[in-house]
C-alpha positions as CSV (number, residue, x, y, z in Angstrom):
1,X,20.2,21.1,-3.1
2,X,17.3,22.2,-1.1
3,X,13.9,20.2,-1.3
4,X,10.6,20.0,0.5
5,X,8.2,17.0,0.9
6,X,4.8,18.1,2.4
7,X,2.8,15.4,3.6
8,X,4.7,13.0,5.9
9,X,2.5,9.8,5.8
10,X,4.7,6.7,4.4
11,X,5.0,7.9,0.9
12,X,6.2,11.0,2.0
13,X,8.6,10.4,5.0
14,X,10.2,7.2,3.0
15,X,10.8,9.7,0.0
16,X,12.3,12.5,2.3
17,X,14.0,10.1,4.4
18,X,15.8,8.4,0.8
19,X,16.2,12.0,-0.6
20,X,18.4,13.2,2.3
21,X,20.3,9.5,2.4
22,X,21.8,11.1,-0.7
23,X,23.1,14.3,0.1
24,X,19.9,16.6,-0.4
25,X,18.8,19.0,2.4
26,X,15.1,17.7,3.2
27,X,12.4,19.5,4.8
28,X,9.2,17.5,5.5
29,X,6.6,19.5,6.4
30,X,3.5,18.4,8.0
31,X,-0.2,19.8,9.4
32,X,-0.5,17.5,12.5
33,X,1.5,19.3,14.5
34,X,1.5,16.3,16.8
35,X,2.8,13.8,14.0
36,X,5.7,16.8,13.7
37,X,6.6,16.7,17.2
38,X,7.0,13.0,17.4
39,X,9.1,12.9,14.2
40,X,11.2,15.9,16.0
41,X,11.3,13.2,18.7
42,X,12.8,10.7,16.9
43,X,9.5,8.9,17.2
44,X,8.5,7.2,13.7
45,X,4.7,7.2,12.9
46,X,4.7,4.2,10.7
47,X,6.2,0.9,10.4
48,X,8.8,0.0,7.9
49,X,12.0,-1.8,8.5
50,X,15.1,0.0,8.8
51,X,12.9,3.5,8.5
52,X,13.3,4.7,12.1
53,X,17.4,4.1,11.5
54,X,17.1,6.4,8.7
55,X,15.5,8.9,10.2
56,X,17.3,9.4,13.0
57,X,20.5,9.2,11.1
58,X,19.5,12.0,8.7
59,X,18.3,13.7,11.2
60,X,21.6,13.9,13.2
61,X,23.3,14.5,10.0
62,X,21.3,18.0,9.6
63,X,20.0,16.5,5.9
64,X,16.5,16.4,7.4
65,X,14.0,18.4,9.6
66,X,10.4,18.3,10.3
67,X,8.0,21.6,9.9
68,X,4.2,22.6,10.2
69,X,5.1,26.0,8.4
70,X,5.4,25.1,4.7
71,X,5.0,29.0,4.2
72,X,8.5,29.9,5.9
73,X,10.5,27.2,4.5
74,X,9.0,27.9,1.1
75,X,11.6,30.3,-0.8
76,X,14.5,28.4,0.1
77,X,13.3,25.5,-2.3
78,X,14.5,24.4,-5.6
79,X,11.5,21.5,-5.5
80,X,8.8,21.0,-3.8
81,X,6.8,17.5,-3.4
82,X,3.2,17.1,-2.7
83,X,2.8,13.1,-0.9
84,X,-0.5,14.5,0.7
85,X,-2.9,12.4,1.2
86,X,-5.7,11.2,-2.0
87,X,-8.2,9.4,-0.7
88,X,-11.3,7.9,-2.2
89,X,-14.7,9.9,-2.3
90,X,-17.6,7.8,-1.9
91,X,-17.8,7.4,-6.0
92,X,-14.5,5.9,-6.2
93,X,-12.8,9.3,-7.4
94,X,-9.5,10.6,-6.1
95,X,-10.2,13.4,-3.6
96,X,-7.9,16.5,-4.5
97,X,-8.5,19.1,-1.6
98,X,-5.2,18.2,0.4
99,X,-3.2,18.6,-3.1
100,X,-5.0,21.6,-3.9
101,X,-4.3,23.0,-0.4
102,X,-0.9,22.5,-1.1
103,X,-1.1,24.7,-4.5
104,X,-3.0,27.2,-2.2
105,X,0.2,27.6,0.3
106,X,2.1,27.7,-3.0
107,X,0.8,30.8,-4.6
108,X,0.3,32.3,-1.4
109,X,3.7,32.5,-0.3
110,X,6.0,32.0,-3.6
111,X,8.9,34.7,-4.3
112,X,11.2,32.7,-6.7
113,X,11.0,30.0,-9.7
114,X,10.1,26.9,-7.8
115,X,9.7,23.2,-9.3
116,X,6.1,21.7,-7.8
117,X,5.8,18.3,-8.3
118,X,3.4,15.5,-7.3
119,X,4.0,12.7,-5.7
120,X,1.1,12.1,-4.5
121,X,-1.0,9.5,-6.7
122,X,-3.8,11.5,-8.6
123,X,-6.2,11.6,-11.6
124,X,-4.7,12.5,-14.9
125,X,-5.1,16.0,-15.1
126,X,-4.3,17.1,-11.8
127,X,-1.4,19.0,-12.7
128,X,-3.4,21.3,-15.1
129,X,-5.2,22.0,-11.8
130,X,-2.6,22.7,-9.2
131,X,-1.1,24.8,-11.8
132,X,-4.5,26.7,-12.0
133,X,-4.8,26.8,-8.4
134,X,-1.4,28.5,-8.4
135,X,-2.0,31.0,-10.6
136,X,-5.2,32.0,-9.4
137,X,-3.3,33.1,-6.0
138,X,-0.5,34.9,-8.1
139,X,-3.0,36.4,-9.5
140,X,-4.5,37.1,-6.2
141,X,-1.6,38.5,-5.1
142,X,-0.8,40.7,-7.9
143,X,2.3,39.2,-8.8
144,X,4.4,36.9,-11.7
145,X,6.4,34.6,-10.3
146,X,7.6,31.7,-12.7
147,X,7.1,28.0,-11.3
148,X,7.2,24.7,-13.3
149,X,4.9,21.8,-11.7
150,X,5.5,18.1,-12.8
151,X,4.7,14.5,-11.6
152,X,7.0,11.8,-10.0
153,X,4.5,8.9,-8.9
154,X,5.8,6.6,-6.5
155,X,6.0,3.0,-6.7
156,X,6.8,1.9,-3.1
157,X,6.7,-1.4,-2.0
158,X,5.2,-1.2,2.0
159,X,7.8,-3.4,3.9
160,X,10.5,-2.8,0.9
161,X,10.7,0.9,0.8
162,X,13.6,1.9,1.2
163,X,15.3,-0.4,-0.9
164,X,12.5,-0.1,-3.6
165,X,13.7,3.9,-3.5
166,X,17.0,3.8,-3.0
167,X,17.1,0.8,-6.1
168,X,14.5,1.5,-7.9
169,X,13.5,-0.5,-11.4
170,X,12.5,3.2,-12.3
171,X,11.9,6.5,-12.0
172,X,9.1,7.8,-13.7
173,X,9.3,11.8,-14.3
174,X,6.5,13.8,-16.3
175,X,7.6,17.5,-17.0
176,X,6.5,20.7,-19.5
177,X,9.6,22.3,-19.6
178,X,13.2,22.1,-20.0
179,X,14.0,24.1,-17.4
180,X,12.1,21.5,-15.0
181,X,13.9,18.8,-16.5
182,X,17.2,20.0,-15.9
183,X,16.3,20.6,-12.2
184,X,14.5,17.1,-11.6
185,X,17.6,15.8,-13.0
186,X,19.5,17.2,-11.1
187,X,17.9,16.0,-7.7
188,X,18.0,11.9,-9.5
189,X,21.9,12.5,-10.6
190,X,22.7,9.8,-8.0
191,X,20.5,7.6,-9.3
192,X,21.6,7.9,-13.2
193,X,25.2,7.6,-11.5
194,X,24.4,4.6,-10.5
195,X,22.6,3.6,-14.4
196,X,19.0,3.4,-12.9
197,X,16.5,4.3,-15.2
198,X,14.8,7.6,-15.0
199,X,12.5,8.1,-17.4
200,X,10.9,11.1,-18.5
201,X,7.6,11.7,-20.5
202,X,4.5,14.1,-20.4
203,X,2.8,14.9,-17.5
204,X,-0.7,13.3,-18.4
205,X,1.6,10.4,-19.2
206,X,3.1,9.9,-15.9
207,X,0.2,10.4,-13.9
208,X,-1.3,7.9,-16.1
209,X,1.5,5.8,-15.8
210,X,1.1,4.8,-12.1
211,X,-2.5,4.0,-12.1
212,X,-1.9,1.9,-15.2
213,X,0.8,-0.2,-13.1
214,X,-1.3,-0.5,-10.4
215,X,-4.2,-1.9,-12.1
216,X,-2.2,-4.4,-13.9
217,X,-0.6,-5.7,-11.1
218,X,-4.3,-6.0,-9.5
219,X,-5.2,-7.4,-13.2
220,X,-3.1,-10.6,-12.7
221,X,-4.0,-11.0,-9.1
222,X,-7.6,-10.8,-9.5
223,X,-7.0,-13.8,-13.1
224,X,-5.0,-15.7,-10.6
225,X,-7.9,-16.0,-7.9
226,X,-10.6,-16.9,-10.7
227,X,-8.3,-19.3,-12.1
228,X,-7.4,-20.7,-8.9
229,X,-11.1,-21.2,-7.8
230,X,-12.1,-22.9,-11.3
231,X,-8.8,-25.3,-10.3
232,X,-10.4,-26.4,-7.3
233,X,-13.7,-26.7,-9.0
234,X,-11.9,-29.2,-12.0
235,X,-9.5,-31.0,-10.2
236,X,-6.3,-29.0,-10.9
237,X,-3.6,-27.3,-8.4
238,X,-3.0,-23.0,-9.4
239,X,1.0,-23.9,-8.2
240,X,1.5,-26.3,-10.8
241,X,-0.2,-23.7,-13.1
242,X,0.9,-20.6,-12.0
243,X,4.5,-22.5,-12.5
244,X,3.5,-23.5,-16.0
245,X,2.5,-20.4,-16.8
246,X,4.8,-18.3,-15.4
247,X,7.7,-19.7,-17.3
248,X,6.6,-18.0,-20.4
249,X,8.6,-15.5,-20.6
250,X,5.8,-13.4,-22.2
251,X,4.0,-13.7,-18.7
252,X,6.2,-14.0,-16.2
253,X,6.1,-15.2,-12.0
254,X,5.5,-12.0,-10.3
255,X,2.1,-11.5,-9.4
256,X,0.6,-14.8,-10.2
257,X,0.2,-15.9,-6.5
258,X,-3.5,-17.0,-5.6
259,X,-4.9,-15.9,-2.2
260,X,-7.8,-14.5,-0.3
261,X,-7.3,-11.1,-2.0
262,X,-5.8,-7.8,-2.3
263,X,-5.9,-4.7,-0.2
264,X,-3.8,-2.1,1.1
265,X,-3.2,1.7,0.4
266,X,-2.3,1.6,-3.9
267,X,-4.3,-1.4,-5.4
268,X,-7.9,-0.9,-3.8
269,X,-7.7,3.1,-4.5
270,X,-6.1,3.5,-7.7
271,X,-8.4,0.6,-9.2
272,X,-11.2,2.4,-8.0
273,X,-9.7,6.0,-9.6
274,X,-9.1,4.5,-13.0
275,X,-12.5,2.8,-12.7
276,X,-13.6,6.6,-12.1
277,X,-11.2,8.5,-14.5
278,X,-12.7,6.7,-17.5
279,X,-16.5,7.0,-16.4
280,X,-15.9,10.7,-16.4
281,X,-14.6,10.7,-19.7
282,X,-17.1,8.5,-21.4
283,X,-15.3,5.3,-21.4
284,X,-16.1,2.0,-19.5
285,X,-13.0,-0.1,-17.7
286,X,-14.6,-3.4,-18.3
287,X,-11.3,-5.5,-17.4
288,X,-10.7,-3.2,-14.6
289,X,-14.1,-3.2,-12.9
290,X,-14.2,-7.6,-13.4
291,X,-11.1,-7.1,-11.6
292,X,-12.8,-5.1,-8.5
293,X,-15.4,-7.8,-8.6
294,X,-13.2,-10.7,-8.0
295,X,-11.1,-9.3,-5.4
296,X,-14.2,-8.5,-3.1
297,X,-15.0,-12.1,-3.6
298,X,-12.5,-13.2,-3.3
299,X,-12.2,-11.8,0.1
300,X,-15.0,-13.8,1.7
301,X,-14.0,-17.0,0.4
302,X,-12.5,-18.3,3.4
303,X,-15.4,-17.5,5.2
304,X,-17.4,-19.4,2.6
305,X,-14.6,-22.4,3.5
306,X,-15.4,-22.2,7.2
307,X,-18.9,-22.4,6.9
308,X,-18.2,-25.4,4.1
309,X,-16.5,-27.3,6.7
310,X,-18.9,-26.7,9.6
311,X,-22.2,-27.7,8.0
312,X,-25.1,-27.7,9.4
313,X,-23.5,-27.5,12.9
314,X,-23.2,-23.6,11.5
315,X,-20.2,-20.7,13.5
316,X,-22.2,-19.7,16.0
317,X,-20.2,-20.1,19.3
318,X,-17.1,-21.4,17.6
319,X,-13.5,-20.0,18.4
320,X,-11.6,-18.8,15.6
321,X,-7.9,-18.4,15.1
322,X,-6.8,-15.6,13.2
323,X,-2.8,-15.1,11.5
324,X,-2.1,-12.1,9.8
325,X,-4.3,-8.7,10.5
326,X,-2.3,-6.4,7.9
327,X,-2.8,-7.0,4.3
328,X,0.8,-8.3,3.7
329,X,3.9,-8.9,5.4
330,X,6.3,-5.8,6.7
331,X,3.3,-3.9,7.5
332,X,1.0,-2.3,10.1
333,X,-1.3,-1.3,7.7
334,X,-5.0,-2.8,7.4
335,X,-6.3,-0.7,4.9
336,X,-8.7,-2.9,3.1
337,X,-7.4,-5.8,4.2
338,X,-9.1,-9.7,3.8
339,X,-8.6,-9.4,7.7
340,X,-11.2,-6.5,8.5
341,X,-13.5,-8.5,6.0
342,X,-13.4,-12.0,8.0
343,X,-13.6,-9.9,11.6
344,X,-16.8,-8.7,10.2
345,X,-18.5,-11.7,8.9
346,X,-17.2,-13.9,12.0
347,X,-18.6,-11.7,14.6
348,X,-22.1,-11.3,12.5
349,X,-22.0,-15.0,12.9
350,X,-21.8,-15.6,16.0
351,X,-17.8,-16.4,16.7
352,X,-15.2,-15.5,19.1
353,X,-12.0,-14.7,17.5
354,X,-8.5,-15.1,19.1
355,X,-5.9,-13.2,16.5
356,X,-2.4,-12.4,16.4
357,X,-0.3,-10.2,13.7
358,X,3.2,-9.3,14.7
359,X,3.0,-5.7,13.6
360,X,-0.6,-4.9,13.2
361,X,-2.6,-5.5,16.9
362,X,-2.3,-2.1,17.7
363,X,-3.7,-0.9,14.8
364,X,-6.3,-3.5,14.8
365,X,-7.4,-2.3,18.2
366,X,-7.7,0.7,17.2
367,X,-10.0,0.1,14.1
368,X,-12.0,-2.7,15.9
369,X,-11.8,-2.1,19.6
370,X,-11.4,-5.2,21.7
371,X,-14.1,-6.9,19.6
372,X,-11.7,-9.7,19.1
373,X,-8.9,-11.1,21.6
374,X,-5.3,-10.3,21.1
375,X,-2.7,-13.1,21.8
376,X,0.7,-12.9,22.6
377,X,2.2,-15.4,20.1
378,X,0.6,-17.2,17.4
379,X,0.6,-20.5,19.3
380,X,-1.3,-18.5,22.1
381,X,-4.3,-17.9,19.5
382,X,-4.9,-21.4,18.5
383,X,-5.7,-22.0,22.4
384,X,-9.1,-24.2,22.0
385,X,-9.8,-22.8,18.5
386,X,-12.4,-24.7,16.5
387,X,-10.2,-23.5,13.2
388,X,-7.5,-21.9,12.5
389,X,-7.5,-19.1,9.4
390,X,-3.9,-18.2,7.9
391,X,-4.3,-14.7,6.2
392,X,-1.2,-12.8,5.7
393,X,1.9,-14.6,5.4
394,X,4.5,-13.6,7.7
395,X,7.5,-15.6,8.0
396,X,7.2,-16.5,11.4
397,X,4.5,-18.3,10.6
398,X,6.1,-20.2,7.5
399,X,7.3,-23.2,9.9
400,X,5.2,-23.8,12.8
401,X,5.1,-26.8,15.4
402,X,2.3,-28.4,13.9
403,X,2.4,-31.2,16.8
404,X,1.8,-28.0,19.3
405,X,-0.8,-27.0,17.6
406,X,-2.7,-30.0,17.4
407,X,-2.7,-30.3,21.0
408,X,-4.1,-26.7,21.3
409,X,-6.8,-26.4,19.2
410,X,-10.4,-28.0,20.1
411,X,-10.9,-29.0,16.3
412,X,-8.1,-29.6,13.7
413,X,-8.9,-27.4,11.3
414,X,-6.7,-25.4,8.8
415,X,-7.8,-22.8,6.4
416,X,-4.7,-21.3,4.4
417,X,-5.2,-18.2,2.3
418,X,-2.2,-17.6,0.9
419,X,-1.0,-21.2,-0.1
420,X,1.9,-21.5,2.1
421,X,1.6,-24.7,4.1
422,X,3.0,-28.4,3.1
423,X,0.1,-30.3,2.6
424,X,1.2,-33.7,3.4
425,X,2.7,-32.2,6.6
426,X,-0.5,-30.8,7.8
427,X,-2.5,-34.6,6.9
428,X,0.4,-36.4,9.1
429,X,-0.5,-34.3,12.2
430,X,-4.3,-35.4,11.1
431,X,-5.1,-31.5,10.3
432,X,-7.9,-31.1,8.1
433,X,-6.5,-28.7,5.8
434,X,-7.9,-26.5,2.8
435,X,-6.2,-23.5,0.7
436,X,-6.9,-21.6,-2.4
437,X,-6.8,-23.1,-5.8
438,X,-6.4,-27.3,-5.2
């Protein structure tokens, strides 16, 4: 089976890269003719564990090659994937052009029944309009040529990928026709094989479907933060009550872990497009836009900490230890992360920051510049800090040497974010220590 993924950013590339791991012939076609190159290279453009191996595997196995010509690859397709990029226009609505570019180079260049299918994460609708956009070039052209287009969101975990694809909870397929089916079930056979559910519905449905898991998951992240900032307000710890809760069964532990807020590629974006999608059709997202609200707090609250513990002495001058630059584990990625937040309000005040990330500096440096010093090693940052902030929680920096520390830093003072120190460790090494939620 022939199939080809246009757009090769990390939804993309994982998806090609998994498709071909099964037997498929993969062609991942690309713009940035410089992106293609590297990838011809064997040289990976993102981070995510055990990608590069993948790759290079597939590629040596002939399953996979890299293209910017999505015209001359196009008629030897069964399926072709959109995973271009969607990003946010200033109002909070998903911007289309890239995935209506694609539709463009469809109809342009189509000769035979082809399955077009987005991966990418868009409005509800969408289809309707790449299947316009199509046409209208058919049209153009002076020609029928049948096509079927359908939607297969993604629900990729960054720093689980490839396990999340190749094991997925489920496969969520939106199609019009029969004929479409057939073929889309086809190219997931080795997932049914294997008794993972694919499950198909409408197409409005499935584009639906994705922003709707999204904004849950951002639901229970954003009740988690209020409730864990009204615990430490009353006197009450959010472990003891996220474990309470969280063994009803109705409710669940997934999710439920208080913090210094969400960020990333999915959560910001698709809250934002929902948010969007149902102002355009008359309809206000209360939930979703409380939800909004409480993660941008939220993501200023260890700021508010720092400034808590100062006093009057104020930030101006002081040294500040930073852990964790991408906005979770397993990641480069920064994208709306707590950490660009907190670079911003520390320099406004006044403070020097020394931060390490094992993954992220470079892409830190490139989004900031050298406006904050890069150590090698996160015992190197807390070198005569005045405080130390903990922000994304890697696992090297689950057990440190708390006695090193202490003997590094000018002033003992610990600020966790994502509630994964031992309290009583950090008060026998006289640490000053606060978190979210006790």
């Amino acid at each position: 089976m022939n199939i080809a993924i246009v757009g090769t950013g990390y939804v993309g590339l994982v998806s090609g890269t998994c498709f071909a791991e099964t037997g498929i012939n993969v062609t991942c076609v690309d713009v940035d003719e410089k992106k293609i190159e590297r990838l011809q290279q064997g040289d990976i453009p993102i981070y995510e564990p055990g990608l590069d191996q993948l790759v290079l595997k597939n590629v040596k196995a002939g399953r996979l090659k890299f293209t910017t010509d999505l015209a001359s690859v196009l008629n030897d397709q069964e399926i072709v994937f959109s995973a271009v990029g969607t990003p946010p226009d200033e109002d909070g609505s998903a911007d289309l052009k890239y995935v209506l570019q694609v539709a463009r180079t469809i109809g342009q260049n189509l000769n035979r029944y082809l399955v077009v299918v987005t991966k990418s994460t868009v409005p509800v609708g969408t289809a309707r309009k790449v299947r316009a956009t199509i046409e209208e070039e058919l049209r153009k052209r002076g020609v029928e040529v049948p096509f079927d287009v359908a939607s297969n969101p993604e629900f990729l975990k960054e720093g689980n990928a490839i396990k999340d694809f190749m094991s997925p909870d489920r496969v969520v397929v939106g199609v019009e026709s029969e004929k479409a089916k057939k073929t889309l079930t086809k190219l997931y056979k080795p997932f049914l094989i294997n008794n993972f559910r694919v499950i198909f519905m409408d197409i409005p449905s499935a584009e639906m479907t994705k922003y709707a898991a999204n904004s849950m998951l951002a639901t229970r992240i954003s009740f988690m933060n209020d409730i864990a900032n009204l615990c430490e307000r009353v006197g009450a710890d959010v472990n003891m009550v996220r474990a309470g809760i969280g063994a009803d069964t109705r409710i669940g532990r997934k999710f439920l872990y208080a913090g210094c807020g969400y960020g990333g590629s999915c959560f910001p974006k698709d809250v934002k497009a929902l948010i969007k999608t149902a102002d355009q059709n008359g309809y206000s997202m209360e939930v979703l836009k409380a939800v909004e609200r409480v993660n941008e707090r939220q993501k200023s609250i260890l700021y508010e900490k720092l400034l808590k513990a100062f006093g009057s002495s104020g930030l101006k001058g002081k040294t500040i230890a930073m852990w964790g630059l991408s906005f979770k584990p397993e990641t480069d990625d920064m994208r709306e992360s707590t950490a660009l937040v907190m670079i911003e309000k520390l320099l406004a005040a006044g403070c020097n920051i020394r931060a390490y990330d094992p993954i992220a500096m470079d892409e830190c440096r490139r989004r900031v510049g050298d406006a904050v010093t890069y150590c090698r090693d996160m015992y190197d940052a807390v070198l005569d800090a005045d405080a130390l902030l903990l922000l994304t929680e890697w696992k090297e920096f689950r057990l440190p040497t708390w006695g090193v520390i202490r003997k590094a830093m000018r002033n003992p003072l610990v600020i966790d974010g994502r509630n994964i120190f031992d309290t009583e460790e950090l008060e026998e090494n006289e640490f000053e220590y606060h978190c979210i939620g006790k």
